[in-house]
N, C-alpha and C positions, 0 to 999 in steps of 0.2 A: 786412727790406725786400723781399725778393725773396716772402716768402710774402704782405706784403698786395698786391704785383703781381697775385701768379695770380689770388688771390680775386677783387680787382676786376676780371678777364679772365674768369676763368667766369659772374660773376653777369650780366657784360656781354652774354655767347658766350646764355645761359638768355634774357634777356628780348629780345634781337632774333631768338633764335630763334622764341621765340614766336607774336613780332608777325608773322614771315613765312609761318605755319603758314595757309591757306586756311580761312575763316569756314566750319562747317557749315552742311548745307544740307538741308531736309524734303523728304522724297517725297511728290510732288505725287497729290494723292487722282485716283483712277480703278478702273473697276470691269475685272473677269476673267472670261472669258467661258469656254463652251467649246458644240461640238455634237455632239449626240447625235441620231443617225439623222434630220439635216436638221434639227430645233430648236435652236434657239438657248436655251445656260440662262445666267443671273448664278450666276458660282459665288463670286463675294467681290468685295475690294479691296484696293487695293493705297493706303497714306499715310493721313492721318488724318481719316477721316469728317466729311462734317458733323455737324450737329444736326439740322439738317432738309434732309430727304433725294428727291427725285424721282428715281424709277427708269426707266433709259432706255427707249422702246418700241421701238428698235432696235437694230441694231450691223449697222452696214457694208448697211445698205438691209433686213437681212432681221431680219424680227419678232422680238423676244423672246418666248419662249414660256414660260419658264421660272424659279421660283427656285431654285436647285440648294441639298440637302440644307447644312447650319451655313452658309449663305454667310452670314450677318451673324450669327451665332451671337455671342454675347456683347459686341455691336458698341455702342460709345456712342451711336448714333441717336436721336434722342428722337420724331421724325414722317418719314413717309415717304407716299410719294403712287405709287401701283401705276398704269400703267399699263392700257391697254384690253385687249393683245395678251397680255397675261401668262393663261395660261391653270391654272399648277400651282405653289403653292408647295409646295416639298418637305420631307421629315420635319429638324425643326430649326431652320426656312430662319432665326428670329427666335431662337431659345434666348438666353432672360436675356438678351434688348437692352435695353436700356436704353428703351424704346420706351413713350412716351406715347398718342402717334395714328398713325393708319393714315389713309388716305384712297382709294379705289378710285377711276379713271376713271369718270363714271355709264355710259356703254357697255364696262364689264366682263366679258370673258370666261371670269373666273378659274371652273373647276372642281370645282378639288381643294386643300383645305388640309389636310395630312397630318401623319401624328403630332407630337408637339410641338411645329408649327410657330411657335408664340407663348407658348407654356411659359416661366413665371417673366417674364413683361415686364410690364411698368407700363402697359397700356392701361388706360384708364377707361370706354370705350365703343367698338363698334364694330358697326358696318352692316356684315352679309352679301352680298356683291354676288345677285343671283336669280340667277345663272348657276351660283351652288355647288350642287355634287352634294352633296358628300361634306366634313366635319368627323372629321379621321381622331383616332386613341384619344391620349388626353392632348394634347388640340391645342391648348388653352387652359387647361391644369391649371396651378394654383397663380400666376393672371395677377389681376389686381386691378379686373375689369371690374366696373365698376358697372348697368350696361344692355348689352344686348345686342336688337340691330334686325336684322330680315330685310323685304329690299326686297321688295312688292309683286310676285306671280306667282313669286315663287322655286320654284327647281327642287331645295330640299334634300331630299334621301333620309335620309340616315343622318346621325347622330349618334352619332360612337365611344364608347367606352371609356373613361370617365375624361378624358371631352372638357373638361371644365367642373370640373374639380378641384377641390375648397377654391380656389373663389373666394368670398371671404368677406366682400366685399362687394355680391355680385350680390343687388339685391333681387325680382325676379320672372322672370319666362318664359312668355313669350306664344308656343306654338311653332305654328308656319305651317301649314297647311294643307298635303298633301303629304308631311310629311314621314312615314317609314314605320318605323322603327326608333330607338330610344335606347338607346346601349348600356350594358353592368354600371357603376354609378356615373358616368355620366353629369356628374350634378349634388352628389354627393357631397361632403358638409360645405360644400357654401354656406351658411354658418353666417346671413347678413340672408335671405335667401331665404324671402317669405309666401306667395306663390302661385305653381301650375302651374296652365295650361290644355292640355291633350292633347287633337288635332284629332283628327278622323274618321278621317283617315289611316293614324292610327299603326295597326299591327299587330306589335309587338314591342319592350316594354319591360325591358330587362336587369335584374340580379338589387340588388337597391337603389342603383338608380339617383338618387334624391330622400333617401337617406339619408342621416341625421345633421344633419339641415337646421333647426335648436334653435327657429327664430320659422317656420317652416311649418305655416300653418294650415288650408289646406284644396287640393287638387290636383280640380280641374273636369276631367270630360271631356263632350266634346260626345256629345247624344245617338244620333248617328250613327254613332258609332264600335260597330265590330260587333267586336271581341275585349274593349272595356273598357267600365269604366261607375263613377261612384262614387256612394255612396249619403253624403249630408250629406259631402262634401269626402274622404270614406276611401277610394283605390283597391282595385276588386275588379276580377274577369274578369266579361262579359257575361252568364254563366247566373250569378252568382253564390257557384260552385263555392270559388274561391281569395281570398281576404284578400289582397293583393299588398303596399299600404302605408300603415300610419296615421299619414298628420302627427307629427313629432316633439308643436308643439307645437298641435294638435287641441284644440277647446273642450272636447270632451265626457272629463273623466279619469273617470269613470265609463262604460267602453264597455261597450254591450250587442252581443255577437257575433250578425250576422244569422244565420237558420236555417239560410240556405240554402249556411254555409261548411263544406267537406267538409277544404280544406288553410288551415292557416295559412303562409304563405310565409316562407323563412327571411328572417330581417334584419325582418322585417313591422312588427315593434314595438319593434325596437331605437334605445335612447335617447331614447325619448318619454318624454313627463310623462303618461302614462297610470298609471292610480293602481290600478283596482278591472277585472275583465274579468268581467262577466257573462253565463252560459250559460243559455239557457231550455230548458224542460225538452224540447223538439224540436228542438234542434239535432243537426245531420248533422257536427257535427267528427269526424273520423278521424286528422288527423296535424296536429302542430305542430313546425314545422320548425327546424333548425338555429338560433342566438339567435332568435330568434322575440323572446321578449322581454328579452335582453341590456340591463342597462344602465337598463332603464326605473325608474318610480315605483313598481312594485306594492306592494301592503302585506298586513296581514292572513291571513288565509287565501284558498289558492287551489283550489275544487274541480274535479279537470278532470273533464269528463261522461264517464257510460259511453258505449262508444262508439270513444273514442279510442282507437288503436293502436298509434301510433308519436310518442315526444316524441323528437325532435333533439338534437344535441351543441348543449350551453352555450343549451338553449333558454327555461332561468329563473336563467339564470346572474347573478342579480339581488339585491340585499343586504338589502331591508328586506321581503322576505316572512317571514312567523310560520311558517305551514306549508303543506305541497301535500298533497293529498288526491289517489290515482292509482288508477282501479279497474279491476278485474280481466281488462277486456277490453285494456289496453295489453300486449303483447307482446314493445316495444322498447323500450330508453331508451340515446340514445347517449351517450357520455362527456362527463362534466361537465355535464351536463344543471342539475344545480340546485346554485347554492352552498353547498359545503356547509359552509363558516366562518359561514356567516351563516343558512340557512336551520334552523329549531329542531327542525323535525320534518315527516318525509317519512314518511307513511302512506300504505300499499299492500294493496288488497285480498287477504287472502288463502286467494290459490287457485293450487294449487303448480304448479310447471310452466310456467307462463304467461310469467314476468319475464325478460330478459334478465339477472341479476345481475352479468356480472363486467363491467361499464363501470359507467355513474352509479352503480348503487346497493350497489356491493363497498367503500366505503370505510369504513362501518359506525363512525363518529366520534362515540363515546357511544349515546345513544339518536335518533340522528337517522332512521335507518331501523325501520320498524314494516311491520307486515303486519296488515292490518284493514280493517273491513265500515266503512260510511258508513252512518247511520241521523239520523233526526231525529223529534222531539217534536212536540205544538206549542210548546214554548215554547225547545226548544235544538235545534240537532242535537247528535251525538254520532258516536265512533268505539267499535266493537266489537271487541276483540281477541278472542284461541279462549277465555279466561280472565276477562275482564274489560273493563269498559266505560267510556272518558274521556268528561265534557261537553266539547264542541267548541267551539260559538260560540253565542249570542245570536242568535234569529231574530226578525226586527225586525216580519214581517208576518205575523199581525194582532200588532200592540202589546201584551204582557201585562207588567203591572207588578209581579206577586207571583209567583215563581218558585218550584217546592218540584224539587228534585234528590232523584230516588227511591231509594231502596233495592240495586232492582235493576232493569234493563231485559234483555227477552227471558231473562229467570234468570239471569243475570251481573250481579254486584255493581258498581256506577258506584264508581269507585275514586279520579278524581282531575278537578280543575277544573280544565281549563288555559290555559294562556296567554294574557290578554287576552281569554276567552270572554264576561264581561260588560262589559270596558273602554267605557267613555263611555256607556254606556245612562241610560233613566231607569226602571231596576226603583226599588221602595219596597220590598220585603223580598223574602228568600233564606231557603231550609228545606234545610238542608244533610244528606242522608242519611246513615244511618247507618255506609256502608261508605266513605264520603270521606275517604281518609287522606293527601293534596296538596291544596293549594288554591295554584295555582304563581303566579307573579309576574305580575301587572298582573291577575287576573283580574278584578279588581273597580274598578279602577283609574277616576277621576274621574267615576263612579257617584254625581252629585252627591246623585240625588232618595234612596237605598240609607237608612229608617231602621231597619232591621230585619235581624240576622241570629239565626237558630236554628241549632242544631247538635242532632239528631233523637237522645232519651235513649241511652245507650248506644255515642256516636260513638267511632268509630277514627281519630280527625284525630290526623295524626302534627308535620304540616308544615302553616306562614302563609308563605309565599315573598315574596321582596323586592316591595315595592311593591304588592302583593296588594288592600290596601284604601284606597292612597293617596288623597285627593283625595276622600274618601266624606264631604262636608260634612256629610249631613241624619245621620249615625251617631253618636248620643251616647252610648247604651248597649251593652255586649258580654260576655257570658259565655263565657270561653274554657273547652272542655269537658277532665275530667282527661283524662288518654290523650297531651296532646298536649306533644311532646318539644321543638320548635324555631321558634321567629317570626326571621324570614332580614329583613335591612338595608331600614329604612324601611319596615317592610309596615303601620304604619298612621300614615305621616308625615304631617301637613296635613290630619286627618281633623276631625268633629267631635266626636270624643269626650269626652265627659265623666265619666264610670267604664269600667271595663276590671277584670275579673276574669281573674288568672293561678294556673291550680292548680299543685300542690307537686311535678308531673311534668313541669312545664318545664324542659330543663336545659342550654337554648341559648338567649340571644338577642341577637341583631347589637347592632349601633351602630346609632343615627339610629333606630330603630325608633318611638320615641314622640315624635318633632322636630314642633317645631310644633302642638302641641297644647295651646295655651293655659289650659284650663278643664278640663284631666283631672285624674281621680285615680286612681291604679293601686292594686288589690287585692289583695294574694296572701296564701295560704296558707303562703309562709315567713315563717321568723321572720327572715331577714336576705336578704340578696343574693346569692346562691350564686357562686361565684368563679369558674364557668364564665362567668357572662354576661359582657359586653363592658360596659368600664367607661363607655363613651357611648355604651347605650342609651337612656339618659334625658337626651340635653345640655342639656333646659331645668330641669330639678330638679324636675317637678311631682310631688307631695305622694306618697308610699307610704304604704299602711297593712297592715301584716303583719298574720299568723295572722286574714286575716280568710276567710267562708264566701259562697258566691254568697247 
């Protein structure tokens, strides 16, 4: 009896204490001042923000002059309305507010809006008051403006550092007259970003500043401006000396480099859909700078003109180049210059002494590095080693449709076909010399119009490499000459062949090698199928006829 007393005396003692306890109470929102050498700043608040916010133009009769560094730093505000007197927001003054809109007094005296002043906030738009000087370095980096306005006679000078960060939805930039500087990435990864206009003003644009900018198609500058200029939407310097910036995504993915470029600037061509870079035979290029072309579409082959002297670190740092061609007047090459997981062959004039070796081109990863003369035909060019002579590529102009690959060029025996030299043409026949003992993969490759191959009495053809004669429709006929030891995966898959002669010195051949080839018959000189080959190189079953003679 006495223990259910107490109980109902504590549970009693619990809930009138409760009830006696004083209701919580919220701190009532107001802002915090302080001053410095007779200015008044906002340096925060004090209770829980509005949403939409009017900043006071006084405190105690005398002007606010100021927003003092993180005062609303990570603040729930969603719009705020500045004042006239306010002359400086300071580095942070918005960090990650939560901030939709701004709104300035129209007689705004703001100045200065300093390093990250609006960094990471949710603005969609906003008007520069004309009173600003200055947009200091990451001041609107990684903000979500959509449009960006500068009022009529603005006084902007500079534009920092990483002012305009991966805003990635900003679609253009119309920058004001006046203004004189843009600094290092600027506008960097504004990924909607289609057009810049650069007034007359500007005299000093940081180091890819407009980079990485994926739908940027062409950057205008007015012709008044006396440091710049662009030719069809591509920033260059006024004499034409510096390549500065080509449009990520730029009409032209076939560029032809003007004569008159002595430097290509680093970052110049990083990340663009630029595909093919054409040099004419008077071009003044000397240096191609740091990624220069990082990242981009190149393809193919790349020949850099003599001339050049200095390639830049990571400056074809690029995946789907076939090979670079570098001659003998280059002297430098800084590190990681050219991929070399991905690039097949880097050819280099040689003439000893000249090369930088121990950065880019000491990694020596199979046969990627070469030392060789550049020469051309008329109907190929070609690379010279001290020993021996590769065909290169396919020279398109003037058109020749019957190609004969000689013997020997300059008295060195042409030894090997290589990679994609004839890919997508329209030859009709190939006279393949007698010293050809590679004919490497894609060389021939969707060579629809190709009905004709020869291989010159006497051939030393060792190797057909993968994919070699893929896609060679008009090919119905082919005598593979004796000598030759190995046909490498799919070298004549989807062709049009219809007989294929194999001599009894074959004693290699892939899988997929003969796929797709409807209407073939294969020839050979064995009497069975030798147990080296791979048991699907034939996966459609078309017809063998052993111990037969070409």
């Amino acid at each position: 009896m006495k223990k259910t007393r107490l109980w109902w005396f504590l549970l009693i003692f619990f809930l009138t204490g409760c009830q006696a306890l004083p209701p919580s109470s919220e701190v009532p929102f107001e802002f915090t001042f302080e001053t410095v050498d007779e200015q008044v700043y906002i340096t925060g608040y004090v209770g829980k923000i509005p949403k939409n916010l009017t900043l006071p133009a006084k405190m105690d009769d005398d002007p606010v002059y100021g927003i003092k560094k993180d005062a609303f730093r990570l603040a729930k505000v969603e719009s705020i309305f500045v004042p006239a007197s306010i002359e400086v927001i300071e580095s942070g003054a918005f960090y990650a507010a939560k901030l939709h809109e701004i709104t300035f007094h129209k007689d705004s005296k703001l100045r200065l809006i300093q390093s990250y002043a609006f960094a990471y906030t949710e603005l969609i738009e906003i008007e520069i008051p004309a009173s600003v000087v200055s947009l200091g370095d990451y001041a609107f980096t990684h903000s979500t403006l959509e449009e960006i306005q500068f009022k009529s006679n603005t006084q902007l000078k500079t534009i920092g550092k990483y002012a305009f960060y991966n805003n990635v939805l900003l679609n253009f930039i119309v920058l004001p007259e006046g203004v004189t500087s843009i600094g290092d990435y600027a506008f960097y990864a504004a990924f909607k970003l289609d057009f810049v206009t650069i007034p007359a003003s500007v005299t000093s644009i940081g180091v890819d500043a407009f980079g990485f900018t994926r739908l940027l198609t062409r950057i205008e500058v007015d012709g008044d401006n006396l440091q710049y200029k662009d030719i069809n939407g591509v920033l260059l310097s006024k004499d034409g000396k510096l390549l500065i910036h080509y449009p990520s995504n730029h009409l032209e993915r076939i560029y032809t480099l003007p004569d008159s470029v002595t430097f290509i600037e680093d970052h110049a061509f990083m990340g663009s859909r630029i595909e093919s870079i054409v040099f004419s035979p008077n071009t003044q290029l000397r240096t191609i700078g740091k990624m220069a072309f990082k990242q981009t579409r190149l393809k193919g082959n790349i020949h850099i003109p003599s001339g050049v002297t200095a390639i830049y670190e990571e400056a074809f740092f690029t995946k789907d180049i076939k090979s670079i061609f570098i001659p003998d007047t280059v002297t430098s090459i800084g590190e990681d210059a050219f991929d070399k997981f991905y690039i097949q062959n880097i050819f280099v004039e040689f003439e000893e002494n000249t090369i930088n070796k121990t950065n880019a081109l000491n990694f020596v990863l199979g046969n990627v590095f070469y030392e060789a003369i550049y020469g051309e035909t008329a109907q190929f060019s070609y690379i010279q080693f001290p020993t021996e002579v590769y065909v290169y590529e396919y020279i398109n102009t003037p058109v020749t449709y019957e190609i004969t690959i000689p013997d020997t060029i300059n008295g060195l025996p042409v030894t090997r076909i290589l990679t994609s030299a004839f890919m997508n043409t329209f030859i009709t026949k190939v006279t393949i010399g007698v010293n050809v003992e590679v004919i490497h993969s894609r060389a021939f490759l969707n060579a629809e119009k190709l009905q004709t191959v020869e291989f010159v009495s006497g051939s030393k053809i060792q190797s057909i490499n993968g994919f070699s004669f893929y896609g060679t429709d008009a090919l119905d006929s082919l005598t593979l000459p004796t000598g030759l030891t190995t046909i490498q995966f799919g070298a004549f898959m989807s062709s049009g062949l219809e007989y294929i002669y194999i001599p009894n010195t074959v004693n290699n051949v892939a899988m997929n090698v003969f796929l797709d080839n409807p209407n073939l018959t294969i020839y050979t000189e064995f009497k069975s199928i030798p147990t080296t080959w791979d048991a699907s190189f034939n996966p459609d079953n078309v017809p063998l006829v052993y111990e037969s003679t070409p």
